[in-house]
N, C-alpha and C positions, 0 to 999 in steps of 0.2 A: 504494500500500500504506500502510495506517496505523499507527503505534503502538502498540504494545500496551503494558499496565502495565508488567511488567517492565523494556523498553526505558527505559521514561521514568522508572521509579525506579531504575537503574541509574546513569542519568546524577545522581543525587542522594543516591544512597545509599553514604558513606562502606565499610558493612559489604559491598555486593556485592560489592567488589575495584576492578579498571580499569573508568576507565567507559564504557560504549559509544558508540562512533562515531557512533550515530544521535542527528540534532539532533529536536526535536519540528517538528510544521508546527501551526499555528494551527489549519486543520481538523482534526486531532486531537482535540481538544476539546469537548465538547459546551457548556461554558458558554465564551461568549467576552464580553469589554467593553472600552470603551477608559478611558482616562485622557489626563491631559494633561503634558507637560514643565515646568514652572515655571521660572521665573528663579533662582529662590529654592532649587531641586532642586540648584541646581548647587554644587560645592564650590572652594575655591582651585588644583585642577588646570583645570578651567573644564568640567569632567565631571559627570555626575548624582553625587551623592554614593553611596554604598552604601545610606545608610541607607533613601533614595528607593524604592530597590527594595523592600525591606519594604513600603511603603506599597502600590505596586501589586499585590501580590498579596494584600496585604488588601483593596484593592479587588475583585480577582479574588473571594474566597472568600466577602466580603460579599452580592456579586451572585448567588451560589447560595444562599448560608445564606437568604437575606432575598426569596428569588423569592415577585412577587404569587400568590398562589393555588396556593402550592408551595413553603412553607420548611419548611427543613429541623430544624425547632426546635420541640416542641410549647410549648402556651402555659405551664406548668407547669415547663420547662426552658431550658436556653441550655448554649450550646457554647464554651469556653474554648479558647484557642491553649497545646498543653501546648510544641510543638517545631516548630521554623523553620529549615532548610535551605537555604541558596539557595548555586548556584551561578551565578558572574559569568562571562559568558562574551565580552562586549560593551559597551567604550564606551555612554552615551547623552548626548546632547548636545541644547543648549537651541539653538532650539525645537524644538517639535514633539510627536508623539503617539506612543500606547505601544497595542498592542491584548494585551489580558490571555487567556490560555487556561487553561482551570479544567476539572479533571475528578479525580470521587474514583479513589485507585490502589487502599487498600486498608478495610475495615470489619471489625473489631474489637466486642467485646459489650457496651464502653461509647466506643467511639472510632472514629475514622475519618479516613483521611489524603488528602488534595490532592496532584495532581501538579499545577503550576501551570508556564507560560512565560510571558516577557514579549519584544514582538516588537517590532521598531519598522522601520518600512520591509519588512517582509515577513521578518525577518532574526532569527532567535532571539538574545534578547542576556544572557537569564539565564532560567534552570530554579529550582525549590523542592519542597520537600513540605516541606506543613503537616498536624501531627497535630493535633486538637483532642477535645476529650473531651466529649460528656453531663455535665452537673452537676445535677442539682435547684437548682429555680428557691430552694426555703424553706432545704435542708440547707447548701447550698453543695458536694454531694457529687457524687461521680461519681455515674450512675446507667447502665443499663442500657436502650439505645436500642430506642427501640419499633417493632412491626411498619412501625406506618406510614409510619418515618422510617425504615426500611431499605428497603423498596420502593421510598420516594424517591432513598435513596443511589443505589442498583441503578442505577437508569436513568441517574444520572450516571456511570457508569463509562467510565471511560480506552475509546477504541474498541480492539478486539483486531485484532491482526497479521491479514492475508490468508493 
């Protein structure tokens, strides 16, 4: 059985209340990538530092914003990080590798939000939703996301529950 949005913004979403028991699985996801651990990631506990994790889910969201022959950006606009969520659920420790799970939860009529996980060894070790907003490329403004970048959203959506 898979994720559905809810589930997974649940576990992110301060205003839902308690957050639900269910962890994300990687196939959940419809964009998936890796990353790698750094030396340099780690902080004086001898742990990924927090900040690290931001990092990976901008990798995560890069890799769908920026797909060849499929981004989510006409050439005219670009998409700003308005709000960043994460929740730490899991140590990560150096070395080694991180696989990034990326899927939109929600679209909005100038915005649209990321449920994102970060796994390492098959093991959810931190959750996020990233809101980012349409701006006009010349105004610097919000603008109103166009048919063909909601089409696109669409198909990234979070898979729904069985």
């Amino acid at each position: 059985m898979s994720l559905g949005a809810l589930e997974i913004l649940s576990l992110n979403d301060p205003s839902a209340g308690k957050p639900a028991r269910v962890i994300p699985r990687l196939e959940d996801f419809p964009g998936r990538t890796h990353d790698i651990i750094r030396f340099g990631d780690l902080d004086p506990q001898g742990h990924v530092n927090n900040t690290i994790f931001a990092t990976f889910f901008e990798t995560g969201r890069v890799t769908l914003l920026r797909a060849p022959g499929n981004p989510l950006n006409p050439p005219d606009a670009t998409s700003v990080l308005a709000r960043l969520d994460i929740n730490f659920l899991k140590e990560l420790h150096w070395p080694g590798q991180v696989e990034i799970g990326t899927a939109i939860a929600e679209i909005g009529r100038t915005s649209y939000t990321f449920a994102q996980a970060v796994f390492h060894d098959g093991v959810c070790a931190a959750t996020a939703r990233a809101t980012m907003v349409m701006i006009d490329g010349k105004t610097r403004r919000s603008r109103p996301l166009p048919e063909d970048v909601l089409a696109r959203l669409e198909r990234r959506r979070i898979a729904n529950s069985e």
